[in-house]
Every structure is written in C-alpha cells, then in structure tokens.
PDB file with SEQRES, HELIX, SHEET and CRYST1 records, atoms N, CA, C and O in Angstrom:
SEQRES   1 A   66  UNK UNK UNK UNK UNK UNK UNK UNK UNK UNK UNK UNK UNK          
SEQRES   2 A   66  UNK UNK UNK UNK UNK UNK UNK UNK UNK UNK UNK UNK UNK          
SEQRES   3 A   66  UNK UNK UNK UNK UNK UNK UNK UNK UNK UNK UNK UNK UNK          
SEQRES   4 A   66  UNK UNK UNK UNK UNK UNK UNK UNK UNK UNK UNK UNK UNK          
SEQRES   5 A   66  UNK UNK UNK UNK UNK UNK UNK UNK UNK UNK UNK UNK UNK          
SEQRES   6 A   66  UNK                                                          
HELIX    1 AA1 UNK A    5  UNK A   27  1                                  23    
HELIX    2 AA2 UNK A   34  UNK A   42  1                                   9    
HELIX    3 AA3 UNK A   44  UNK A   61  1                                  18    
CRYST1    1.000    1.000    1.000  90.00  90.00  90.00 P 1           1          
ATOM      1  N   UNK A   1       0.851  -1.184   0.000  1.00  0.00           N  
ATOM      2  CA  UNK A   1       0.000   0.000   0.000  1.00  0.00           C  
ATOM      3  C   UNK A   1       0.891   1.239   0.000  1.00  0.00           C  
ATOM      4  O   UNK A   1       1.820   1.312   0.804  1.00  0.00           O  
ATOM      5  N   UNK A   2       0.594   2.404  -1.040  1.00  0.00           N  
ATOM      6  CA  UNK A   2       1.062   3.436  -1.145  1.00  0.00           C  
ATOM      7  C   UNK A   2       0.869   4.371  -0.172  1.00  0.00           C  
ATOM      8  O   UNK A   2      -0.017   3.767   0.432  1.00  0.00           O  
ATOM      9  N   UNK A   3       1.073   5.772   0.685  1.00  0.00           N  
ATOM     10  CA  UNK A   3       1.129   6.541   1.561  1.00  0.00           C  
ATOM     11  C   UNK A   3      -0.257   7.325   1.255  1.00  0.00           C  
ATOM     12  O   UNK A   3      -0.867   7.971   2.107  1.00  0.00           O  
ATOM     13  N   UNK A   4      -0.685   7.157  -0.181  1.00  0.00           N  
ATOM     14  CA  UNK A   4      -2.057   7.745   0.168  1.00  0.00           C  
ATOM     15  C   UNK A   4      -3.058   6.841   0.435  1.00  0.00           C  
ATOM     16  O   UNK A   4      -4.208   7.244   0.606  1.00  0.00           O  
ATOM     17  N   UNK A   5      -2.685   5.296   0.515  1.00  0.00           N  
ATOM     18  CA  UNK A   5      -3.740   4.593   1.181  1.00  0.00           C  
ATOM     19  C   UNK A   5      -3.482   4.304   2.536  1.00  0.00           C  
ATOM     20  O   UNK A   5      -4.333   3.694   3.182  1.00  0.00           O  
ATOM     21  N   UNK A   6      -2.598   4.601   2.966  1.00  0.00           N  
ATOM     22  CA  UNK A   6      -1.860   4.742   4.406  1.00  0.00           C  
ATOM     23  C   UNK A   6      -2.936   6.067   4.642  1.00  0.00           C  
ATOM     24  O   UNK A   6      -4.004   6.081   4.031  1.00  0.00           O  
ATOM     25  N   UNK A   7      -2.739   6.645   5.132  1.00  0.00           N  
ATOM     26  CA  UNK A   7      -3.735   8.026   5.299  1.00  0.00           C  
ATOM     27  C   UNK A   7      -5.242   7.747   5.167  1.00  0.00           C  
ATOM     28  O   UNK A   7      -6.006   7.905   6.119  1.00  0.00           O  
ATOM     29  N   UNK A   8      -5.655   7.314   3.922  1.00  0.00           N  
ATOM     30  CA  UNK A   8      -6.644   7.348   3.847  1.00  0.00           C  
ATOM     31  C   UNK A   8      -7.376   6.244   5.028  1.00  0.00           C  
ATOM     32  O   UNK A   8      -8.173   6.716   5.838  1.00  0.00           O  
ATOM     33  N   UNK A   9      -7.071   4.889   5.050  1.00  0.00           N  
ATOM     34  CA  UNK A   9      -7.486   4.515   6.397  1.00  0.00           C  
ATOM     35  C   UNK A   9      -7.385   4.847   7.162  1.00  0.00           C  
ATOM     36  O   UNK A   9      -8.438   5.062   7.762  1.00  0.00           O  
ATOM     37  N   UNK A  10      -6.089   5.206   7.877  1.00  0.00           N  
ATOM     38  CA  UNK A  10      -5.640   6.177   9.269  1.00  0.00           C  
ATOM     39  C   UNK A  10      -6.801   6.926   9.554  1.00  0.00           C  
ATOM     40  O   UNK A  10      -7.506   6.622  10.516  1.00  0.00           O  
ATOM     41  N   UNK A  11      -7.172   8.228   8.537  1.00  0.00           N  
ATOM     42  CA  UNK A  11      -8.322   8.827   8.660  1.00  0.00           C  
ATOM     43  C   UNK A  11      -9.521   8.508   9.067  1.00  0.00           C  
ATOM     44  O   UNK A  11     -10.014   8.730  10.173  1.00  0.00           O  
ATOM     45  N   UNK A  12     -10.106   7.849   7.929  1.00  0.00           N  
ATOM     46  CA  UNK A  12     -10.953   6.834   8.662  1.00  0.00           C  
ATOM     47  C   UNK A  12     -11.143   5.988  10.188  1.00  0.00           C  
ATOM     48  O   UNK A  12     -12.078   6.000  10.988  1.00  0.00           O  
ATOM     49  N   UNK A  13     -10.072   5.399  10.197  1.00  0.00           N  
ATOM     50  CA  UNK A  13     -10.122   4.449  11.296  1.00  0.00           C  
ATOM     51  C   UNK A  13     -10.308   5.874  12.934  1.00  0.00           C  
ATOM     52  O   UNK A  13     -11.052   5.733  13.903  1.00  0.00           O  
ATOM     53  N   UNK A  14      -9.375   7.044  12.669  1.00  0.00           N  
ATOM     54  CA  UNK A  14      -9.895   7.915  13.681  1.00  0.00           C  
ATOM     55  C   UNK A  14     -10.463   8.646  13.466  1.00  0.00           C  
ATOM     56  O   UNK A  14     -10.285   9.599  14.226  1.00  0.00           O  
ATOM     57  N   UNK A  15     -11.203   8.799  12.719  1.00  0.00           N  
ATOM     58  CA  UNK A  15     -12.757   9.582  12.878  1.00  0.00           C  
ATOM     59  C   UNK A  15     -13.730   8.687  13.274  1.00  0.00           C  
ATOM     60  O   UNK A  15     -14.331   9.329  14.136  1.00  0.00           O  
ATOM     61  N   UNK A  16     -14.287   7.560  13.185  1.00  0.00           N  
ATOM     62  CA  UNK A  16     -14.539   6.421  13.720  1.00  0.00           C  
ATOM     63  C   UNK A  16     -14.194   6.613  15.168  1.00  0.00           C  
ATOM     64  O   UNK A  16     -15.137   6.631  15.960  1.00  0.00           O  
ATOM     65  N   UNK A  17     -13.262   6.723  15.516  1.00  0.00           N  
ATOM     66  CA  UNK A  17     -12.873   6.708  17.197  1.00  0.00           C  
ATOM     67  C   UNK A  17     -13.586   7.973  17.841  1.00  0.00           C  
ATOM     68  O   UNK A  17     -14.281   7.948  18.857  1.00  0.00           O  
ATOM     69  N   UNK A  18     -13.142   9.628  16.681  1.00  0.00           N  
ATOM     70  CA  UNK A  18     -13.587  10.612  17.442  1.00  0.00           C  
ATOM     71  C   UNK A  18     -15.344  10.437  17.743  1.00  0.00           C  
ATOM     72  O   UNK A  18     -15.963  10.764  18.756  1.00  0.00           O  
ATOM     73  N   UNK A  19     -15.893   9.764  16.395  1.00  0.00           N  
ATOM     74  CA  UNK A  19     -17.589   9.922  16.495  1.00  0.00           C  
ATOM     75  C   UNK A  19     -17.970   8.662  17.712  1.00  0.00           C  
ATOM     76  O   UNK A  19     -19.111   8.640  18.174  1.00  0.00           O  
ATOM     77  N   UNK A  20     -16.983   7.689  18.153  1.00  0.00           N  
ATOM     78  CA  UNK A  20     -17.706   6.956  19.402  1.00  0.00           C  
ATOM     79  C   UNK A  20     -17.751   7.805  20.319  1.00  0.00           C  
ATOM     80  O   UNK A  20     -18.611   7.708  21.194  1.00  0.00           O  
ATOM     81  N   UNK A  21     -16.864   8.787  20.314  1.00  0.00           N  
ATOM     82  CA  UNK A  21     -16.537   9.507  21.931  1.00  0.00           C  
ATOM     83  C   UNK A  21     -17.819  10.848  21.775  1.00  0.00           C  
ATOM     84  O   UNK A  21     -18.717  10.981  22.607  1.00  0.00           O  
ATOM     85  N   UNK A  22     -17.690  11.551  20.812  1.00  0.00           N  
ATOM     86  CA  UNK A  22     -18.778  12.263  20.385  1.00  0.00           C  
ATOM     87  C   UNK A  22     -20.382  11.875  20.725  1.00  0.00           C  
ATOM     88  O   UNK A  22     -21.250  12.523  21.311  1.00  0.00           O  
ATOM     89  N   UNK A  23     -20.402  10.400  20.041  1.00  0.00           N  
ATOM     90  CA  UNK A  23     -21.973  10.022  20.179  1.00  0.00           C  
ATOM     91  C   UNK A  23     -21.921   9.858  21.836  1.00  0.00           C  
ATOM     92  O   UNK A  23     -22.637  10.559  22.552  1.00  0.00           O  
ATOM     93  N   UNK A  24     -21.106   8.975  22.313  1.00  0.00           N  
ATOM     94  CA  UNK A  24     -21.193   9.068  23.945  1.00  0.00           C  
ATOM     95  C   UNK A  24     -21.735  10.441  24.761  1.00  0.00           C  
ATOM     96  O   UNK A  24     -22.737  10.429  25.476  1.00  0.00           O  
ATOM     97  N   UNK A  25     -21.090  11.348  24.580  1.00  0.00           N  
ATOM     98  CA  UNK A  25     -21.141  12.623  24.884  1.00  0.00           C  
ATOM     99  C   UNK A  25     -22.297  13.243  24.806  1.00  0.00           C  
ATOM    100  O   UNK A  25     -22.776  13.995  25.655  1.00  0.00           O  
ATOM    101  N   UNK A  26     -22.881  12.849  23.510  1.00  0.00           N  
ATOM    102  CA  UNK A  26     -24.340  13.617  23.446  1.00  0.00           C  
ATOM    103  C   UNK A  26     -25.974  12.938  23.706  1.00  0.00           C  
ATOM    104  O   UNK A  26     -27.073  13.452  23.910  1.00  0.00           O  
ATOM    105  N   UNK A  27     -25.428  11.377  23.565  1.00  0.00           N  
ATOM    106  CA  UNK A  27     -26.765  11.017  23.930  1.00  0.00           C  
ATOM    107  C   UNK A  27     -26.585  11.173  26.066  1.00  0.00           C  
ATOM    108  O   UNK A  27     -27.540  10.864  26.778  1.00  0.00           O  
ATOM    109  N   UNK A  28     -25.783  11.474  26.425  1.00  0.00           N  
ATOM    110  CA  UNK A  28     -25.832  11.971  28.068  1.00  0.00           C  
ATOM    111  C   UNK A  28     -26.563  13.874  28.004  1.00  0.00           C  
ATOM    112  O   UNK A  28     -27.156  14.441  28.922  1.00  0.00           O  
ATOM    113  N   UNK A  29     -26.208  14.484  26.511  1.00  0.00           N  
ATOM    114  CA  UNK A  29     -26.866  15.828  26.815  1.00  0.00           C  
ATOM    115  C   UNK A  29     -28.298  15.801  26.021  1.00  0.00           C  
ATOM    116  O   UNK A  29     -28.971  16.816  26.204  1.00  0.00           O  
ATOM    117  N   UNK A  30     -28.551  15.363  25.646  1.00  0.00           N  
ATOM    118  CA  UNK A  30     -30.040  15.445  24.875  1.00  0.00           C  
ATOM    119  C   UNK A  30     -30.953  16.202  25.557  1.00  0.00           C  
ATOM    120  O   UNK A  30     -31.677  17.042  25.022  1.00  0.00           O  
ATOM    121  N   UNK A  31     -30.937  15.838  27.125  1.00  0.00           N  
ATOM    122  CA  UNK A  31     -32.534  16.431  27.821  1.00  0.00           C  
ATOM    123  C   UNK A  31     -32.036  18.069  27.860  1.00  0.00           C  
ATOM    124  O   UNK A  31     -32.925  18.891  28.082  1.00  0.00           O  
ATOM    125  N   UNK A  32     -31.051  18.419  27.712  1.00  0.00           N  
ATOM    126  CA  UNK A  32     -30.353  20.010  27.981  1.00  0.00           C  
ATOM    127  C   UNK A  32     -30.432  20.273  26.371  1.00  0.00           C  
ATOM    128  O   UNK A  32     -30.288  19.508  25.417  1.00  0.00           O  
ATOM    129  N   UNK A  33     -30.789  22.001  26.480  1.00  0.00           N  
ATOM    130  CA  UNK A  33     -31.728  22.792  24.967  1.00  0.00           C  
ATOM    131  C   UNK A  33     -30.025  22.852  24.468  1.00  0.00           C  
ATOM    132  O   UNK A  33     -29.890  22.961  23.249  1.00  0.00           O  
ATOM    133  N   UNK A  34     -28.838  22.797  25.216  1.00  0.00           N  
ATOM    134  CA  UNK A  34     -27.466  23.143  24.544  1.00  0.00           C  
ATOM    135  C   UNK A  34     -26.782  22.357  23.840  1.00  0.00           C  
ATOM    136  O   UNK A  34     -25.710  22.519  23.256  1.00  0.00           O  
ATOM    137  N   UNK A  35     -27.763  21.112  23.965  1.00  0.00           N  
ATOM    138  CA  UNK A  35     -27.121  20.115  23.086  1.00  0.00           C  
ATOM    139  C   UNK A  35     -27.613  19.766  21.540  1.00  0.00           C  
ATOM    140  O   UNK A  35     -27.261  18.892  20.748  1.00  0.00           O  
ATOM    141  N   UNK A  36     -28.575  20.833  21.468  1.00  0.00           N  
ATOM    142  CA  UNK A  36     -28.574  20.870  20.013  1.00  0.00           C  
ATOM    143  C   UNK A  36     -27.336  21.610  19.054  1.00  0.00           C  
ATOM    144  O   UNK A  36     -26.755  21.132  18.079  1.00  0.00           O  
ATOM    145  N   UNK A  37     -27.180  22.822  19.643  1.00  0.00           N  
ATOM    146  CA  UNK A  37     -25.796  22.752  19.166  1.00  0.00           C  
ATOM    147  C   UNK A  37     -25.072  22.083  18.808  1.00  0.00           C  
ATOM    148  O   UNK A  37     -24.705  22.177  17.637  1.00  0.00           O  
ATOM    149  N   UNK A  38     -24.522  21.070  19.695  1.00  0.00           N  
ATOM    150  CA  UNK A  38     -23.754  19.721  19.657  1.00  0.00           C  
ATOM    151  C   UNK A  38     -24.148  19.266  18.761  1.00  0.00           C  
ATOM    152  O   UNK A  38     -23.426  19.407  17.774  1.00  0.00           O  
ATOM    153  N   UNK A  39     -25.462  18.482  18.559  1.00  0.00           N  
ATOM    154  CA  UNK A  39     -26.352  17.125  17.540  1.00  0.00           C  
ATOM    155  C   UNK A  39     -25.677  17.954  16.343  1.00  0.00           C  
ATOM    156  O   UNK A  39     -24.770  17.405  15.717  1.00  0.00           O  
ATOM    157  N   UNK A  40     -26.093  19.293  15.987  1.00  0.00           N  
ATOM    158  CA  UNK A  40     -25.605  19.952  14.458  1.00  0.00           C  
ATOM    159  C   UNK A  40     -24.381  20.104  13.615  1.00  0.00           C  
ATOM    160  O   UNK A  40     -24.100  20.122  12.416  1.00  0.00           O  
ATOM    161  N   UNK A  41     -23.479  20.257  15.332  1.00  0.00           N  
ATOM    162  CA  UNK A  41     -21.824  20.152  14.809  1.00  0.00           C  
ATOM    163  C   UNK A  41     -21.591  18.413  14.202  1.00  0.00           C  
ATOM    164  O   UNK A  41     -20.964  17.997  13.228  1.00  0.00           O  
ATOM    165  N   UNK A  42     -22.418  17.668  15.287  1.00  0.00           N  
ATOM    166  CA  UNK A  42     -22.058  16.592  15.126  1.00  0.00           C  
ATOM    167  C   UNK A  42     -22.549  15.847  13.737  1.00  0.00           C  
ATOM    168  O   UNK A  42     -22.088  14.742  13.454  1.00  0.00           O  
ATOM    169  N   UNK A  43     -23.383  16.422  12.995  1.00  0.00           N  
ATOM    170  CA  UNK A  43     -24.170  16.244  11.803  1.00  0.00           C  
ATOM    171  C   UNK A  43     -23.296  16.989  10.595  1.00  0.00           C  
ATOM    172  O   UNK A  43     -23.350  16.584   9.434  1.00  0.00           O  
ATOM    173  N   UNK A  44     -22.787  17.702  10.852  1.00  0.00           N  
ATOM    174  CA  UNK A  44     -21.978  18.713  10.067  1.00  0.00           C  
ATOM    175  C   UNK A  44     -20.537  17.809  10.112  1.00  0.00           C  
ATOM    176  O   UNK A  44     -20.089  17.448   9.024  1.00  0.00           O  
ATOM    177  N   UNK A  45     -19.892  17.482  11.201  1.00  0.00           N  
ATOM    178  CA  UNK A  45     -18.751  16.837  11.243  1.00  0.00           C  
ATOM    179  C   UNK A  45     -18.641  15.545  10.757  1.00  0.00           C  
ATOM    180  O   UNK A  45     -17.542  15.092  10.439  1.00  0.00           O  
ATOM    181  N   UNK A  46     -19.704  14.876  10.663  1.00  0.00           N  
ATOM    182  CA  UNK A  46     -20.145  13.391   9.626  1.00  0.00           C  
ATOM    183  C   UNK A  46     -20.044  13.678   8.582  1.00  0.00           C  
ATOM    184  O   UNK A  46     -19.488  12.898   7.809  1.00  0.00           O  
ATOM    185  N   UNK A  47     -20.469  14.740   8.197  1.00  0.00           N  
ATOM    186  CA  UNK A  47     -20.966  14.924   6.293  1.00  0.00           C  
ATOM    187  C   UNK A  47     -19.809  15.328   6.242  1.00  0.00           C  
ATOM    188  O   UNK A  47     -19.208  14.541   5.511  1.00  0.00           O  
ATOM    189  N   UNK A  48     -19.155  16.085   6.586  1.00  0.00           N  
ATOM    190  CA  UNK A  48     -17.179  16.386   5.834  1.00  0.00           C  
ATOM    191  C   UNK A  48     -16.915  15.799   5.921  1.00  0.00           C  
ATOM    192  O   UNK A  48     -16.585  15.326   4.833  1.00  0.00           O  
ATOM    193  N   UNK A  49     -16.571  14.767   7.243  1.00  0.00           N  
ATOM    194  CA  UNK A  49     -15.921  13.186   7.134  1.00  0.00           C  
ATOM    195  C   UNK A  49     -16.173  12.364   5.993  1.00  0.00           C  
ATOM    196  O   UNK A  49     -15.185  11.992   5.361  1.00  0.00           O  
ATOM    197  N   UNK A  50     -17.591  11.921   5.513  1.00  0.00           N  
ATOM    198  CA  UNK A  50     -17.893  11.298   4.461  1.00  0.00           C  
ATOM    199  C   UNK A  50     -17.589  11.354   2.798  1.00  0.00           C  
ATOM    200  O   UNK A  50     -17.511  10.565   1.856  1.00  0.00           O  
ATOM    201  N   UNK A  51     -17.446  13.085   3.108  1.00  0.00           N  
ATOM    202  CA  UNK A  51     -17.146  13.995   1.669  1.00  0.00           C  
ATOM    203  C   UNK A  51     -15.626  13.723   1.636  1.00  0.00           C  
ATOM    204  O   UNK A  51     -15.256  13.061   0.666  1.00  0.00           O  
ATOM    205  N   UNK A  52     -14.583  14.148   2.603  1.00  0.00           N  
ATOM    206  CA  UNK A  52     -13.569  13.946   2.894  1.00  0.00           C  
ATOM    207  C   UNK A  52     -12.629  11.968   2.585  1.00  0.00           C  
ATOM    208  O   UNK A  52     -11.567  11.657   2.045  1.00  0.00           O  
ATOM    209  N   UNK A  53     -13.466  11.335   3.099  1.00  0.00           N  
ATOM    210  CA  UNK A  53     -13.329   9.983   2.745  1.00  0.00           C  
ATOM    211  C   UNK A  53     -13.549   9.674   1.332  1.00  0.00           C  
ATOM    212  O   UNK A  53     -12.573   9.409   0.629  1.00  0.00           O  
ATOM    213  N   UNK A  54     -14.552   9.681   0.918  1.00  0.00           N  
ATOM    214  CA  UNK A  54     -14.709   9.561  -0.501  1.00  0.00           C  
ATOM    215  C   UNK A  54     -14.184   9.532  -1.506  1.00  0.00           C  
ATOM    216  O   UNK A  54     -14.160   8.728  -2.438  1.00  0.00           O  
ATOM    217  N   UNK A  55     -13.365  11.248  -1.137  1.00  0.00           N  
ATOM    218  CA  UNK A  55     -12.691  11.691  -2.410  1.00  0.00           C  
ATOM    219  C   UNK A  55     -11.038  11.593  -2.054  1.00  0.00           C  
ATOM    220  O   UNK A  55     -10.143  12.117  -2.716  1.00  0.00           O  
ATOM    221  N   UNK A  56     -10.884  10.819  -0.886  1.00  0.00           N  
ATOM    222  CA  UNK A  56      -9.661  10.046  -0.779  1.00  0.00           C  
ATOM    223  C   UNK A  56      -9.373   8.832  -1.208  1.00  0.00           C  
ATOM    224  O   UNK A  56      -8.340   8.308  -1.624  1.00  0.00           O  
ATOM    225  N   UNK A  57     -10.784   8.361  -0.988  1.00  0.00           N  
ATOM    226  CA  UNK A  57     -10.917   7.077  -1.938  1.00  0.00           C  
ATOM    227  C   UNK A  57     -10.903   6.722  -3.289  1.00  0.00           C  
ATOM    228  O   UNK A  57     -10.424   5.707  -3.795  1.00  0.00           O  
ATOM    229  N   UNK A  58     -11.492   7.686  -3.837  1.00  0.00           N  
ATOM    230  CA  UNK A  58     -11.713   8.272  -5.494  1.00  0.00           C  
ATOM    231  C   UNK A  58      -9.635   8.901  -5.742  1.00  0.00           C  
ATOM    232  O   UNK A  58      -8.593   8.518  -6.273  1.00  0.00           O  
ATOM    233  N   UNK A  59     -10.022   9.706  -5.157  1.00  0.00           N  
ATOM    234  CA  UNK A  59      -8.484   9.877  -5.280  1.00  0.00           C  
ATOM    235  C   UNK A  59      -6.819   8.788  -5.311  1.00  0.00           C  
ATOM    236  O   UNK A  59      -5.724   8.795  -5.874  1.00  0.00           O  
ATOM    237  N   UNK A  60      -7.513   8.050  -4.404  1.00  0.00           N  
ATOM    238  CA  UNK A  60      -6.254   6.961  -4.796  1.00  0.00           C  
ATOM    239  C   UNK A  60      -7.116   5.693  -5.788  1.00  0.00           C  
ATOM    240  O   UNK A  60      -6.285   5.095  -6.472  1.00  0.00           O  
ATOM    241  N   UNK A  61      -7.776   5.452  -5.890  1.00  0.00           N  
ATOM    242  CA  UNK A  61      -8.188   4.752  -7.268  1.00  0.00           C  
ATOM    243  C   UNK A  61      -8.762   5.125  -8.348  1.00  0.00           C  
ATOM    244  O   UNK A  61      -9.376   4.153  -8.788  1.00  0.00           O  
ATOM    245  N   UNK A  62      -8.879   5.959  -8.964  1.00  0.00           N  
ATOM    246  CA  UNK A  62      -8.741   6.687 -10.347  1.00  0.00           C  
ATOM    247  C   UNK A  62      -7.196   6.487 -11.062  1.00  0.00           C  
ATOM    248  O   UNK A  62      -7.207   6.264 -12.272  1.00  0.00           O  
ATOM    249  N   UNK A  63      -5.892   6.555 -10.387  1.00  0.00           N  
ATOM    250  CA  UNK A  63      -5.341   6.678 -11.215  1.00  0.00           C  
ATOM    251  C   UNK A  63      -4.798   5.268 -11.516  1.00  0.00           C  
ATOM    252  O   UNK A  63      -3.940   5.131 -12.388  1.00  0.00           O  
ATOM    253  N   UNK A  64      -5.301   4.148 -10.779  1.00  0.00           N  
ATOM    254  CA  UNK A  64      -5.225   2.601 -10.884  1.00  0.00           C  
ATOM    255  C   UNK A  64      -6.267   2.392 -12.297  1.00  0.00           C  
ATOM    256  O   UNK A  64      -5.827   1.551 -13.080  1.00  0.00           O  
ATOM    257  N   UNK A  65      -7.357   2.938 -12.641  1.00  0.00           N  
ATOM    258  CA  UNK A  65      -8.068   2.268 -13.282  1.00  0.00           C  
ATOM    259  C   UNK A  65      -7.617   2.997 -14.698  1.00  0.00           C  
ATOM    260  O   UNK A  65      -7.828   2.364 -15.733  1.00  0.00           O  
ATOM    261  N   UNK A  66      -6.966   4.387 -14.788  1.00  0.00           N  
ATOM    262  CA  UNK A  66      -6.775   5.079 -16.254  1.00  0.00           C  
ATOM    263  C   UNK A  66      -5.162   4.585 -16.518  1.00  0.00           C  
ATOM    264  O   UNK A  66      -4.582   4.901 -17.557  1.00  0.00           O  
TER     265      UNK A  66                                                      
END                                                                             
C-alpha cells in the first residue's frame, strides 16, 4: 500500500474513534436545549468526514483504473 492509502485509512479508522466519543457525549446531553448545538456540529462533522473519505478514496483509485 502506497502513503495515500496509508492516510486514507488512518483517517478513517480515527474519525470512527472521534464519532464513538462524540456520540457518547451527546446522547448523556439530549434532555439540555445546549445540546442541540452539539447534535448539528455533530451532523456537520459526519458529512465532511464522508465527503472527505470519498474523495480520498476516489483519489487513490482513479489513477489505478486510467
């Protein structure tokens, strides 16, 4: 495996770690109005992760298939 598939799991594998500690965190604040804040970051910080993954993924296999 090349250094951009090195990374690209790395990434993965700890964002995965940060969103266990995250989800922990917020299903304890739910009954408090301040944890919507939280739920939104935390909704916002998934979707870049996902966007972010993707096009690391796309990125190291595109130039395998041309």
């Amino acid at each position: 495996m090349d250094l951009l598939s090195w990374i690209a799991v790395g990434f993965i594998i700890i964002r995965f770690i940060i969103l266990a500690f995250i989800t922990r965190n917020v299903k304890s604040k739910i009954p408090q109005s301040s944890a919507i804040q939280s739920i939104v970051w935390r909704i916002v910080g998934t979707s870049v992760f996902w966007m972010v993954s993707i096009f690391l993924i796309v990125w190291w296999l595109l130039p395998r298939f041309l």
